[in-house]
C-alpha positions as CSV (number, residue, x, y, z in Angstrom):
1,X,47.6,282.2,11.6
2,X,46.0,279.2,13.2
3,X,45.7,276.0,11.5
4,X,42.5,275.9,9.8
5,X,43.6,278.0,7.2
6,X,42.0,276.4,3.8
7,X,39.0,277.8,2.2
8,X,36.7,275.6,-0.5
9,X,35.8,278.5,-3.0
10,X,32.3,277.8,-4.9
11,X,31.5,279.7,-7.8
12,X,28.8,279.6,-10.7
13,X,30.9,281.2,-13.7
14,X,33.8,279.6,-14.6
15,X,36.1,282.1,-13.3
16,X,37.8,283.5,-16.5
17,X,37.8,286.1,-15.3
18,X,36.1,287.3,-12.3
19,X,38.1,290.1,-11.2
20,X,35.7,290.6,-7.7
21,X,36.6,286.9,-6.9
22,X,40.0,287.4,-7.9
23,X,40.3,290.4,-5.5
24,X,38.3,288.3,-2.5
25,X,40.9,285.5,-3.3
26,X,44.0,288.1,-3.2
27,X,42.9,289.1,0.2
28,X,42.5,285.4,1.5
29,X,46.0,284.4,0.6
30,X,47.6,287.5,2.4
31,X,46.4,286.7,5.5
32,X,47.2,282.9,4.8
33,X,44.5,280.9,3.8
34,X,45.4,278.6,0.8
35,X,41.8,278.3,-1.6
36,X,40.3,275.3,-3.4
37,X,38.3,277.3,-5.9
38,X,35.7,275.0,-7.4
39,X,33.8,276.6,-10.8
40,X,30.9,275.8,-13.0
41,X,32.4,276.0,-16.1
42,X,29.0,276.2,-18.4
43,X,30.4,277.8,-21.3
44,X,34.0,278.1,-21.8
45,X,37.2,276.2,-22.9
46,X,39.4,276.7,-20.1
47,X,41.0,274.3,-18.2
48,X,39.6,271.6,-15.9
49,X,42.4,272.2,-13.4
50,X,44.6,275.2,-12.6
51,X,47.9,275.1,-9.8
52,X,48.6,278.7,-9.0
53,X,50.3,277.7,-6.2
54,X,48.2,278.8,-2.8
55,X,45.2,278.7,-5.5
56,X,43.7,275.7,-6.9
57,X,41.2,276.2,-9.5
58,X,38.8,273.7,-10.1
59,X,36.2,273.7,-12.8
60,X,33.2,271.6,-13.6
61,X,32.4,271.1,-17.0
62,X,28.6,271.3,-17.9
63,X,27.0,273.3,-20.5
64,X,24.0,275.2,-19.8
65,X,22.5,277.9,-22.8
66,X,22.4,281.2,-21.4
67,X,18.9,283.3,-20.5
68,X,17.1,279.9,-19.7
69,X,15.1,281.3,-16.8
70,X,13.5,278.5,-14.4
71,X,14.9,276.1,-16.3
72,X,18.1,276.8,-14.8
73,X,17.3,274.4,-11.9
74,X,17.5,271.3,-13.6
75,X,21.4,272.2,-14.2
76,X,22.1,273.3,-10.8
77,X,21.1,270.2,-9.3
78,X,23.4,268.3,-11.8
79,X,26.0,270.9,-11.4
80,X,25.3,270.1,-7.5
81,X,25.9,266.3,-8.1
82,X,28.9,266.6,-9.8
83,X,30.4,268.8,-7.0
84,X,29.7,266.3,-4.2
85,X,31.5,263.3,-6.9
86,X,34.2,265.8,-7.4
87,X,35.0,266.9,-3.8
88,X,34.5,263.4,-2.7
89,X,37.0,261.9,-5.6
90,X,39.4,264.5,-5.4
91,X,39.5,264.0,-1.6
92,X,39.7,268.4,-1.3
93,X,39.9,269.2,2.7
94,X,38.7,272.3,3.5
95,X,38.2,274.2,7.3
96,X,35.9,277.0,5.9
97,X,33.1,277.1,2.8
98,X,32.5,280.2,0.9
99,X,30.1,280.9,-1.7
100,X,28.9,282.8,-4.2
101,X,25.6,284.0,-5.5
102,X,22.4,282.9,-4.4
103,X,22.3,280.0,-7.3
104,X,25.6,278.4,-5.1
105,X,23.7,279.2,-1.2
106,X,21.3,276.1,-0.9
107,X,24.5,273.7,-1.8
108,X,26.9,275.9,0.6
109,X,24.1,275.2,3.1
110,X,24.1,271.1,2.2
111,X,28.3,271.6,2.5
112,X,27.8,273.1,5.6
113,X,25.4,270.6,7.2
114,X,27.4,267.8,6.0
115,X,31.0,268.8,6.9
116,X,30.1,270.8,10.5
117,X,31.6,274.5,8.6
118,X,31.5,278.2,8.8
119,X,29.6,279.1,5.7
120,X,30.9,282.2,4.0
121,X,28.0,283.7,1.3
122,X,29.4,286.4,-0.9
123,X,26.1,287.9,-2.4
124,X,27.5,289.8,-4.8
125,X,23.7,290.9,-5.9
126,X,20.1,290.8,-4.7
127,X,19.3,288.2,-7.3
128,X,15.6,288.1,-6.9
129,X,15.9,292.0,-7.9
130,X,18.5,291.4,-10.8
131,X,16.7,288.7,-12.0
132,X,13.4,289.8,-11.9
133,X,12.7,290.1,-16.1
134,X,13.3,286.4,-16.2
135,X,10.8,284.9,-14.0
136,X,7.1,285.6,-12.6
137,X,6.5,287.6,-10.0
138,X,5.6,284.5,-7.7
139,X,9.1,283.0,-8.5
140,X,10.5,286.4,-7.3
141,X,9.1,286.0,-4.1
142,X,9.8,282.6,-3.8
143,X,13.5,283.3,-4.4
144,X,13.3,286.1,-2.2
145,X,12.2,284.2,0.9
146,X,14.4,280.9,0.5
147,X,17.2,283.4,0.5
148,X,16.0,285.3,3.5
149,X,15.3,281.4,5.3
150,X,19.0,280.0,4.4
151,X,20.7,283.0,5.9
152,X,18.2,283.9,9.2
153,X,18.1,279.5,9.8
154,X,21.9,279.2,9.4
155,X,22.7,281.4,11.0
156,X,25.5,282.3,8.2
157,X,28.1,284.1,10.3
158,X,29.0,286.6,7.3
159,X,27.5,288.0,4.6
160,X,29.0,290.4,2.3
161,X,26.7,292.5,0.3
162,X,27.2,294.5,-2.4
163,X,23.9,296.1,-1.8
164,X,21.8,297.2,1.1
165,X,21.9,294.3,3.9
166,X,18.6,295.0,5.5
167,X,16.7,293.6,3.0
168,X,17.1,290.3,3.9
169,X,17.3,290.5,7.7
């Protein structure tokens, strides 16, 4: 294993659990990457701060009601705020970013600008697709293409999809 071996985790549940992240995480620490996993905690009672060792969890406290649609963006750019403080106070060093859901790509892509990184994004689902009930068709398409512009720009080097890649590229 090379040197740059740590991985900054960043997550928009609060990780109590989430059993595919937990598996992802299980295979990063057998081939030797240690992980700063950094959570929005929106609804929960856990901890701010877990040691488990090769895993540090990290979770960022702000409440957000469920099934708020649109809305939602006003919290992700706070949540995004108090993830720059925090990684910034806590002084957490990382050699590679990997995110999760499309809600956690446009501040992977502001990590990855900022620090020179290999961005990771874990799309775990097609959100404009699972999310389509919540918002207007427009807003759809909208999410849809800023998707399809982070990843094609950025030239993300991996992206991990649950569901059929094509879609996007």
């Amino acid at each position: 294993m090379n040197e740059k071996n740590k991985i900054l985790m960043i997550l928009d549940n609060a990780f109590s659990p989430d059993l595919r992240v937990e598996k992802e995480i299980s295979s990063l620490l057998q081939l030797g990457f240690k992980v700063d996993l950094i959570c929005w905690n929106q609804d929960t009672d856990l901890s701010e701060y877990e040691d488990k060792g090769d895993v540090k969890v990290h979770r960022i406290k702000l409440h957000v009601d469920k099934q708020i649609g649109i809305k939602k963006i006003l919290f992700l750019y706070k949540f995004f705020v108090l993830l720059k403080g925090y990684v910034k106070r806590k002084n957490i060093n990382f050699d590679y970013l990997y995110v999760h859901d499309f809600l956690m790509l446009p501040i992977g892509v502001y990590f990855k600008k900022k620090y020179s990184t290999l961005l990771i994004y874990d799309a775990h689902e097609i959100y404009h697709l699972m999310e389509w009930e919540k918002y207007p068709n427009f807003i759809s398409k909208i999410i849809y293409y800023i998707e399809r512009k982070l990843i094609n720009d950025l030239l993300i080097k991996y992206l991990i999809m649950c569901l059929i890649l094509n879609i996007f590229i």
